[in-house]
DSSP file (Angstrom, degrees, kcal/mol; ACC not computed):
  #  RESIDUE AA STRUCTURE BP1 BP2  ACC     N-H-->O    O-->H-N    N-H-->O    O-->H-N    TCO  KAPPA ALPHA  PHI   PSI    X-CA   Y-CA   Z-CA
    1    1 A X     >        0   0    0      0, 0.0     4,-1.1     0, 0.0     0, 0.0   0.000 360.0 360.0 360.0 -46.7    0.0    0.0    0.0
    2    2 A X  T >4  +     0   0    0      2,-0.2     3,-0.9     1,-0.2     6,-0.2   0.916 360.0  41.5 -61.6 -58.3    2.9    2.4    1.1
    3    3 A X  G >4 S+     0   0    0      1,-0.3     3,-0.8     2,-0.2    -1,-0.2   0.748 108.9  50.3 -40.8 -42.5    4.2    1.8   -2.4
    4    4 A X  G 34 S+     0   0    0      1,-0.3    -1,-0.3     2,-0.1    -2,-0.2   0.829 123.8  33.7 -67.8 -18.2    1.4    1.9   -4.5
    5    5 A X  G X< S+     0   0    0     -4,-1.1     3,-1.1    -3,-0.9    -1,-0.3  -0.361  79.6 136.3-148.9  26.3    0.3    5.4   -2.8
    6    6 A X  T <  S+     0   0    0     -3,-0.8    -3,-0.1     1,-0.3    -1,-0.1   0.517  77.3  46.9 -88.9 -10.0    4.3    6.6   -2.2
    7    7 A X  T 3  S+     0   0    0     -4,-0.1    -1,-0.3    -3,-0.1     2,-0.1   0.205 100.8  99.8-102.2  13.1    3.5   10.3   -3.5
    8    8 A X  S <  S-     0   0    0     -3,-1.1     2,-0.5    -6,-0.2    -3,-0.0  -0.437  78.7-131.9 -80.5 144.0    0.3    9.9   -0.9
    9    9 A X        -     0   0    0     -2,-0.1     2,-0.5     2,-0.0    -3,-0.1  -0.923  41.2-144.2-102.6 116.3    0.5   11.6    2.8
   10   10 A X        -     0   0    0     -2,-0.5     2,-0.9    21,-0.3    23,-0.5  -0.596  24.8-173.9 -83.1  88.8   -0.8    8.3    4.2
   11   11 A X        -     0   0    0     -2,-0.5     2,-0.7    21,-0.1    23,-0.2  -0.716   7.4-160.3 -88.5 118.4   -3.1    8.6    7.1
   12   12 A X  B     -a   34   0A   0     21,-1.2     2,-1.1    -2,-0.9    23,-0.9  -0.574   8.1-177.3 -87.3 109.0   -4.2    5.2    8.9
   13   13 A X        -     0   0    0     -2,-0.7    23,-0.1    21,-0.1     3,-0.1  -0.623  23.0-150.8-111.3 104.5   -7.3    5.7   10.9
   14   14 A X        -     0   0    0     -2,-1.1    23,-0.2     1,-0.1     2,-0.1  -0.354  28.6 -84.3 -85.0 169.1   -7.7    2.0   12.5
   15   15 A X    >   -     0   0    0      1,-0.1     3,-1.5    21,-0.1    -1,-0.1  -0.340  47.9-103.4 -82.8 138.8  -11.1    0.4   13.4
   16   16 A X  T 3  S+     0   0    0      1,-0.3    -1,-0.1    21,-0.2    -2,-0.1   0.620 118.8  49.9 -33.2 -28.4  -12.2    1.6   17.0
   17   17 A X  T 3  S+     0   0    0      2,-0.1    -1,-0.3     3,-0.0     3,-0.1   0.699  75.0 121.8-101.8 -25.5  -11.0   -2.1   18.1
   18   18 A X  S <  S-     0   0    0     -3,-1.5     2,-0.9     1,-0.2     3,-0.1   0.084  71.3-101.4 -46.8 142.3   -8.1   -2.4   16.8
   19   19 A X    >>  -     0   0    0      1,-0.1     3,-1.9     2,-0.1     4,-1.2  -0.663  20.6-145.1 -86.9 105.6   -4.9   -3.1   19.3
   20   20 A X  T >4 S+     0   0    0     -2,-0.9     3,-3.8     1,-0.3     4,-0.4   0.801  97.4  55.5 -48.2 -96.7   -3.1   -0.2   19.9
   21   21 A X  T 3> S+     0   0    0      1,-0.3     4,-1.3     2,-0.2    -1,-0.3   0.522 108.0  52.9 -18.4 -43.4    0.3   -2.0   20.0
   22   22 A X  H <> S+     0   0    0     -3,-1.9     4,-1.4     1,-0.2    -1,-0.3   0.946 114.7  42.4 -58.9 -39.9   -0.5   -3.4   16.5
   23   23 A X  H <X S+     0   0    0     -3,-3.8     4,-2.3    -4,-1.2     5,-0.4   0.972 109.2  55.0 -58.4 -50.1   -1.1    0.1   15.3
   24   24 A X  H  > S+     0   0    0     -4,-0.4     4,-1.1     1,-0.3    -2,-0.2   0.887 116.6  37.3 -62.2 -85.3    1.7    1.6   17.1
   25   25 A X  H  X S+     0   0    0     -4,-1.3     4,-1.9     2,-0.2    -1,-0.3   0.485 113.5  55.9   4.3 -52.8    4.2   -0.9   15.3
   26   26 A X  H >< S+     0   0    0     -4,-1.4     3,-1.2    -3,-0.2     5,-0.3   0.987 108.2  53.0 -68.5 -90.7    2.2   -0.9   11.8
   27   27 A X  H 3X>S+     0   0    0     -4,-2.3     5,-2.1     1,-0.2     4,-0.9   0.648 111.9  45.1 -25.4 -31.6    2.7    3.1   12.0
   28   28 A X  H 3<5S+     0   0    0     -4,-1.1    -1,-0.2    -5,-0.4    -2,-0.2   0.915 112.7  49.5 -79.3 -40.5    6.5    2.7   12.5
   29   29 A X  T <<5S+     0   0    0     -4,-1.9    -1,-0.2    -3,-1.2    -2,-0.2   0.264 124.3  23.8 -86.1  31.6    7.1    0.5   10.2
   30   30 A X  T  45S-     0   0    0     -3,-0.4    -1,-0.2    -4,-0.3    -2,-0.2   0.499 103.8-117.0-159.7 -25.2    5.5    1.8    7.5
   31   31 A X  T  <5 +     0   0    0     -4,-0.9     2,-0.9    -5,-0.3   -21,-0.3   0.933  51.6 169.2  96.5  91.8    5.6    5.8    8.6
   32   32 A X      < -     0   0    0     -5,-2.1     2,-0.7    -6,-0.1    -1,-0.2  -0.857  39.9-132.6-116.6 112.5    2.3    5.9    8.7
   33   33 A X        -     0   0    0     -2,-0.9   -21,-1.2   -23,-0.5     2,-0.5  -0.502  33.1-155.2 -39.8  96.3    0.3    9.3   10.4
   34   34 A X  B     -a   12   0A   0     -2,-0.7     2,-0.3   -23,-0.2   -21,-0.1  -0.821  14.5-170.6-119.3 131.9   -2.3    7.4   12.7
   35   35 A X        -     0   0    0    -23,-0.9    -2,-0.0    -2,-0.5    -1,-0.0  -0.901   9.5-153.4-131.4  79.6   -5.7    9.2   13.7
   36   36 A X        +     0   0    0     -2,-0.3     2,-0.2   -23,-0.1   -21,-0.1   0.101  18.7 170.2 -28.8 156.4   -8.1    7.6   16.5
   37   37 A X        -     0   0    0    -23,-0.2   -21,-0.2   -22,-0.0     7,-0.0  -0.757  35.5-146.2-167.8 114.3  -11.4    8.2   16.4
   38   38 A X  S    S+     0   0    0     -2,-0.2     2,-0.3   -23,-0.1   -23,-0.0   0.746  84.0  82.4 -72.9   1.1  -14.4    6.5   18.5
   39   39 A X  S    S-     0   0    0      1,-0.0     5,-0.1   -24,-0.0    -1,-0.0  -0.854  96.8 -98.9-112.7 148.0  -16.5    7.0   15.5
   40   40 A X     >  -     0   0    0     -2,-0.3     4,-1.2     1,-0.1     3,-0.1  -0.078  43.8-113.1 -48.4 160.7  -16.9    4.9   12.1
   41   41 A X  H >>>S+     0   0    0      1,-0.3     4,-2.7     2,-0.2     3,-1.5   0.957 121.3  60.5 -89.8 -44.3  -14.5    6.9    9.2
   42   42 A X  H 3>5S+     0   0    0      2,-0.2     4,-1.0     1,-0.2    -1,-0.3   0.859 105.4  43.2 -52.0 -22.3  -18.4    7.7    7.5
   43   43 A X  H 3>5S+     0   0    0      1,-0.2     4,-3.1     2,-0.2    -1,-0.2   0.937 114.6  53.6 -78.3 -35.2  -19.6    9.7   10.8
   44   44 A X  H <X5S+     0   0    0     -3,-1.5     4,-0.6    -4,-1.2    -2,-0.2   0.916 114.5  37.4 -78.4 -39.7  -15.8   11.4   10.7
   45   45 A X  H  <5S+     0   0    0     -4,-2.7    -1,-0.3     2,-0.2    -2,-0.2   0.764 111.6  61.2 -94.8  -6.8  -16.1   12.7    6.7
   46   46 A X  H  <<S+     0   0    0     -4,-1.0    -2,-0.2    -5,-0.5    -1,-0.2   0.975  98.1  61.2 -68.1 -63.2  -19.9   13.6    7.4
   47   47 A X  H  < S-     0   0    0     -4,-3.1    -1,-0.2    -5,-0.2    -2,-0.2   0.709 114.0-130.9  -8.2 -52.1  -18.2   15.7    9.8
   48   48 A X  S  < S+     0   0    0     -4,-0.6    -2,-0.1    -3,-0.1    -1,-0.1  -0.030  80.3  70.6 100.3 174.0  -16.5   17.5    7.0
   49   49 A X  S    S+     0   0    0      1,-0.2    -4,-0.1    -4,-0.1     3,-0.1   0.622  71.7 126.0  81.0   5.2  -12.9   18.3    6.6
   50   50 A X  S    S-     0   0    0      1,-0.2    -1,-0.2    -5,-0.2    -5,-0.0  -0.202  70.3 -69.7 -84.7-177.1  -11.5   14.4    5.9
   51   51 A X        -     0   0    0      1,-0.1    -1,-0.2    -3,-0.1    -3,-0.1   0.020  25.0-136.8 -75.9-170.3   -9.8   13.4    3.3
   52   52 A X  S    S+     0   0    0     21,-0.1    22,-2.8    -3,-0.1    -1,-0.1   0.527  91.7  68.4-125.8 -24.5  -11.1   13.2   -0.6
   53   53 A X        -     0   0    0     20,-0.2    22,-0.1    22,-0.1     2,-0.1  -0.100  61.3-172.0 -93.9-173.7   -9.2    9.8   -0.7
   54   54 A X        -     0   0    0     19,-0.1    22,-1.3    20,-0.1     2,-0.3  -0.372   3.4-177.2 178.9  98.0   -9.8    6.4    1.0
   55   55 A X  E     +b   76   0B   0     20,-0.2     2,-0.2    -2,-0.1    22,-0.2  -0.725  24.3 147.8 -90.9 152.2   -7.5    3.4    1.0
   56   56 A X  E     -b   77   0B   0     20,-0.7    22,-2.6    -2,-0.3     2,-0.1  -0.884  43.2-131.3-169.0 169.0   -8.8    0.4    2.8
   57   57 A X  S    S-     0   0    0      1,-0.3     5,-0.2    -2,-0.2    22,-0.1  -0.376  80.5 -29.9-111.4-155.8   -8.6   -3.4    2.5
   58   58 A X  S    S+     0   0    0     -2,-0.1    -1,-0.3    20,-0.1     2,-0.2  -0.118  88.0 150.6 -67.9 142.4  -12.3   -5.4    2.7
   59   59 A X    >>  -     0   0    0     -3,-0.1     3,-1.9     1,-0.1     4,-1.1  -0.770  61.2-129.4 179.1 122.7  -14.4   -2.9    5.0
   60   60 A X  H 3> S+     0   0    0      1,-0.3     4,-1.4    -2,-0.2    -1,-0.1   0.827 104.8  75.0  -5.5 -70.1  -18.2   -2.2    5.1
   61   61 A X  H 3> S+     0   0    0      2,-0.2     4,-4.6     1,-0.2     5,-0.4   0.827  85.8  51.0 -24.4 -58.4  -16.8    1.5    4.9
   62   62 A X  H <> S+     0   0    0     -3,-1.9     4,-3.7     1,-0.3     5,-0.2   0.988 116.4  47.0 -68.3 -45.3  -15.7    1.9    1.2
   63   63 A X  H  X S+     0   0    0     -4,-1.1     4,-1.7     1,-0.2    -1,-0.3   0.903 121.5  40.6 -49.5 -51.5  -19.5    0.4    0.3
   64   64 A X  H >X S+     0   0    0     -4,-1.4     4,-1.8     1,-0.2     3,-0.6   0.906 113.6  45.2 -59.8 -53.9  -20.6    2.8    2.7
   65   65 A X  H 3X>S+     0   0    0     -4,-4.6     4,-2.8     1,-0.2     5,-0.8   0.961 112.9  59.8 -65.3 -41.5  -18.6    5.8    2.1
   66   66 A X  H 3<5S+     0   0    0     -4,-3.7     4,-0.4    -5,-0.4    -1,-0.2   0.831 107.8  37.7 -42.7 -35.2  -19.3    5.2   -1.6
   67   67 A X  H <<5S+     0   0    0     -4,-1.7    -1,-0.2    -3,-0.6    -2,-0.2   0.642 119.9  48.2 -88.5 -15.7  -23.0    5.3   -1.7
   68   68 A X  H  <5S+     0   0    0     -4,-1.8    -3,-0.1    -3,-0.5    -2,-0.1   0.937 132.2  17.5 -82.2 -59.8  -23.1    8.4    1.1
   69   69 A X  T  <5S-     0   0    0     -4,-2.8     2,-0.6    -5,-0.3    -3,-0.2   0.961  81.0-174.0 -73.1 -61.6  -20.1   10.6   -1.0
   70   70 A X  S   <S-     0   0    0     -5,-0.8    -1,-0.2    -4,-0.4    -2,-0.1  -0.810  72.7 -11.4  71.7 -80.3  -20.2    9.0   -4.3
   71   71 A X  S    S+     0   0    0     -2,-0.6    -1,-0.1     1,-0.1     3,-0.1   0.334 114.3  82.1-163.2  57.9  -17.4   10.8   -5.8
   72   72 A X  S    S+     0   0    0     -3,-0.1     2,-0.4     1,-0.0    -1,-0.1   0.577 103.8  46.3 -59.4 -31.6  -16.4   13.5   -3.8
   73   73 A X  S    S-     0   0    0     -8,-0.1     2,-0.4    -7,-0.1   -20,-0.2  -0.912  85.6-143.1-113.8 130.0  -14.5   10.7   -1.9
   74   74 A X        -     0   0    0    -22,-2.8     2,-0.7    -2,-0.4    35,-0.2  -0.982   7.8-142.1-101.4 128.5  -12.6    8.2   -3.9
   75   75 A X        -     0   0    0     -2,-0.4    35,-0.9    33,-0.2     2,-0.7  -0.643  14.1-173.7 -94.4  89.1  -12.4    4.7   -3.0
   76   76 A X  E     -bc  55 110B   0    -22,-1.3   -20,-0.7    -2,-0.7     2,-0.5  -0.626  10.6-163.0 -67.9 118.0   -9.2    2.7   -3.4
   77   77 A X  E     -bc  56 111B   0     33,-3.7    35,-1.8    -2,-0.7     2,-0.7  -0.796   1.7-162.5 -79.7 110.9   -9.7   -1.4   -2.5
   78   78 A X  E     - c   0 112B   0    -22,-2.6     2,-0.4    -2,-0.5    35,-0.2  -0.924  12.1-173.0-102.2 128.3   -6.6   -3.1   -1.9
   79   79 A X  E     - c   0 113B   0     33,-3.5    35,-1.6    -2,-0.7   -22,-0.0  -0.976   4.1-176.2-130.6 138.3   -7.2   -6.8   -2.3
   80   80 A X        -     0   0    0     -2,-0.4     2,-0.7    33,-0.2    33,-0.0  -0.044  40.7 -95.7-104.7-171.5   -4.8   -9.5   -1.5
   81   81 A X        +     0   0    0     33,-0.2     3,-0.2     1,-0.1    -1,-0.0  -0.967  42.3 178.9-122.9 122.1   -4.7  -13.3   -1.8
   82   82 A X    >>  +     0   0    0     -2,-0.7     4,-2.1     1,-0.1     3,-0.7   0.061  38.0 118.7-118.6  27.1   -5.7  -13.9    1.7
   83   83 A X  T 34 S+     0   0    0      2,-0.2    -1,-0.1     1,-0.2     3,-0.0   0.914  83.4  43.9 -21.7 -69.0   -5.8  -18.2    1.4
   84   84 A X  T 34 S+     0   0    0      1,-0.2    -1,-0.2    -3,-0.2     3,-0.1   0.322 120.3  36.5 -99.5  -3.2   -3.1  -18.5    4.0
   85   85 A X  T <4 S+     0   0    0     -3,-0.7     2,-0.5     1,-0.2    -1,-0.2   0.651 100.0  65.0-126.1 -25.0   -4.5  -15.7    6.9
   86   86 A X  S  < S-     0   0    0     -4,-2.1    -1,-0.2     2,-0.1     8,-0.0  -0.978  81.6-120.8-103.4 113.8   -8.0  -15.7    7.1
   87   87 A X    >>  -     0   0    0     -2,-0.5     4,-1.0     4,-0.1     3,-0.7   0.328  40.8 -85.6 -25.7 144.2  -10.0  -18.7    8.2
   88   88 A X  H >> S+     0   0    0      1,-0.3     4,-1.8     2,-0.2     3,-1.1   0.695 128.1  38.9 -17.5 -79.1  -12.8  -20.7    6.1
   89   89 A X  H 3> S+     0   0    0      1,-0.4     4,-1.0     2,-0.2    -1,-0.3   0.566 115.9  46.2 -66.6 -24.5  -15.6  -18.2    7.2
   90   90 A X  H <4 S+     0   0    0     -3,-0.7    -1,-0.4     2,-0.2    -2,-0.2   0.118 108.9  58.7 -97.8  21.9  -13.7  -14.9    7.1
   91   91 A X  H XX S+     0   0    0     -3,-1.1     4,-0.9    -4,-1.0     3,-0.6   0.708 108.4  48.6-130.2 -75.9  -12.3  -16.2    3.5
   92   92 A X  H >< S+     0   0    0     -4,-1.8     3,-2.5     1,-0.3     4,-0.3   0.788 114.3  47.7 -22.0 -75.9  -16.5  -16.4    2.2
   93   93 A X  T 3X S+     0   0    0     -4,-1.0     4,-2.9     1,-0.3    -1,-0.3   0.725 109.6  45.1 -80.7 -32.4  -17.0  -13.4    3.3
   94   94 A X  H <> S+     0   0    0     -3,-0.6     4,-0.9     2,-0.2    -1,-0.3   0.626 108.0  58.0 -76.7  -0.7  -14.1  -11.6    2.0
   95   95 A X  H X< S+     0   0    0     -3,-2.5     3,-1.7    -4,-0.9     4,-0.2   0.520 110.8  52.2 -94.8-110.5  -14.6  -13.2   -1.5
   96   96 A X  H >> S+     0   0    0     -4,-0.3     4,-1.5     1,-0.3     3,-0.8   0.106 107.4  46.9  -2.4 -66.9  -18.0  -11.5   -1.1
   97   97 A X  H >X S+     0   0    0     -4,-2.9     4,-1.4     1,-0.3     3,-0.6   0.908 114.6  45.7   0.2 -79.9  -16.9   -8.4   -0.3
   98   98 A X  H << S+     0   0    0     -3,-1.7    -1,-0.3    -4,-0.9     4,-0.3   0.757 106.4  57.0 -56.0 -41.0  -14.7   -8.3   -2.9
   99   99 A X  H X> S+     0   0    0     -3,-0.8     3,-1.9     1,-0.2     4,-1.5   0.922 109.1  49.0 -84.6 -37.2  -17.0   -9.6   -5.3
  100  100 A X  H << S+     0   0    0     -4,-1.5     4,-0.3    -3,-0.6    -1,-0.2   0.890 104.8  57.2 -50.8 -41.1  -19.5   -6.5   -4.5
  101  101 A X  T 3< S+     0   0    0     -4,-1.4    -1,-0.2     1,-0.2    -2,-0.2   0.448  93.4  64.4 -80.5  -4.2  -16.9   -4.1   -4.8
  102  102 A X  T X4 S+     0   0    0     -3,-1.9     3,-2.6    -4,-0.3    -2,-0.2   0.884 104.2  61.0 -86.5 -51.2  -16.0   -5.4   -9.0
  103  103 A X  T 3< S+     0   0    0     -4,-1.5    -2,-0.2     1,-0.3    -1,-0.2   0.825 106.3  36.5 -28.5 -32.2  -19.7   -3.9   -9.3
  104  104 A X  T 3 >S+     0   0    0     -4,-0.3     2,-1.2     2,-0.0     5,-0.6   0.403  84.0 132.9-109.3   8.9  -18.7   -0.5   -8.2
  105  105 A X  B < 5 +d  109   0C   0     -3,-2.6     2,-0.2     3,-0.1     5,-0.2  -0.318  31.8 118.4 -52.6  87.8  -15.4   -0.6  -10.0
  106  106 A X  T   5S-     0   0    0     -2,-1.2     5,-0.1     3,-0.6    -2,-0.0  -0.690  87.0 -61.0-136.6-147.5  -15.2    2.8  -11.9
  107  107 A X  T   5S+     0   0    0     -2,-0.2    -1,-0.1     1,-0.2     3,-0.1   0.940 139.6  44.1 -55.1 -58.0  -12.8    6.2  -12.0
  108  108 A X  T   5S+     0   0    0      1,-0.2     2,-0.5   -34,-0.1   -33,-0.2   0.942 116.0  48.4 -61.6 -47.5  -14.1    6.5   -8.0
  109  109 A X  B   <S+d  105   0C   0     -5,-0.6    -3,-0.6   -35,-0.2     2,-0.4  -0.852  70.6 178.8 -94.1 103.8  -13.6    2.9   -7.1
  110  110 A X  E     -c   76   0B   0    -35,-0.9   -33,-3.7    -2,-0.5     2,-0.5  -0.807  17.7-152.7-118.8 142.6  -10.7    1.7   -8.0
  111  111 A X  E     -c   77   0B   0     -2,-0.4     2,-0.4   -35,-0.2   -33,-0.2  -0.968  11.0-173.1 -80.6 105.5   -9.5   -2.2   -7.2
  112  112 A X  E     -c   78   0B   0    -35,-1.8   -33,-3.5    -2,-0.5     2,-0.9  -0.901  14.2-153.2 -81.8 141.4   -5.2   -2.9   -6.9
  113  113 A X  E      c   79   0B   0     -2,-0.4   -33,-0.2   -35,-0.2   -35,-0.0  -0.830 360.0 360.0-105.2 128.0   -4.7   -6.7   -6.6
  114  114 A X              0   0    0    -35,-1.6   -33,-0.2    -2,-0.9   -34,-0.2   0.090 360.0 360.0-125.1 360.0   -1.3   -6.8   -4.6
């Protein structure tokens, strides 16, 4: 992602649950800006003043943000071959995802296969 986006200033805004040490780590190695929030990223750009971009890997969000913004916000999808990390049931659901998100594939929603 840090490559594909290397002219980017990359801001990570991790999911409310997310384990701070992992973040904290993810953010070094990768020199990443990291921005909590106790709210879902759509309540934070309703808000106004967020970014115009949106990297994320499978997440609720880009469908969401898509249909909310359309394409004020542009939605980058990073999808990976995730065989060897996700379990049976999270694997379904992320070929689902994924498969919703070839629908919405245009100049705003853009796919990279990493």
């Amino acid at each position: 992602v840090v490559h594909l986006f290397r002219d980017a200033k990359l801001v990570y805004r991790p999911h409310r649950n997310e384990s701070p040490d992992l973040v904290n780590r993810l953010a070094l190695r990768c020199a990443l800006i990291v921005e909590r929030s106790i709210y879902p990223i759509e309540l934070e750009l309703l808000k106004g003043g967020g970014p115009n971009e949106v990297i994320s890997f499978y997440s609720a969000a880009l469908n969401n943000i898509n249909l909310i913004f359309g394409p004020s916000v542009h939605c980058n999808c990073i999808e990976f071959n995730f065989d060897n990390i996700l379990t049976n049931r999270d694997r379904k659901q992320a070929i689902d995802v994924y498969g919703s998100y070839k629908r919405l594939e245009s100049e705003y929603f853009k796919i990279y296969r990493v």
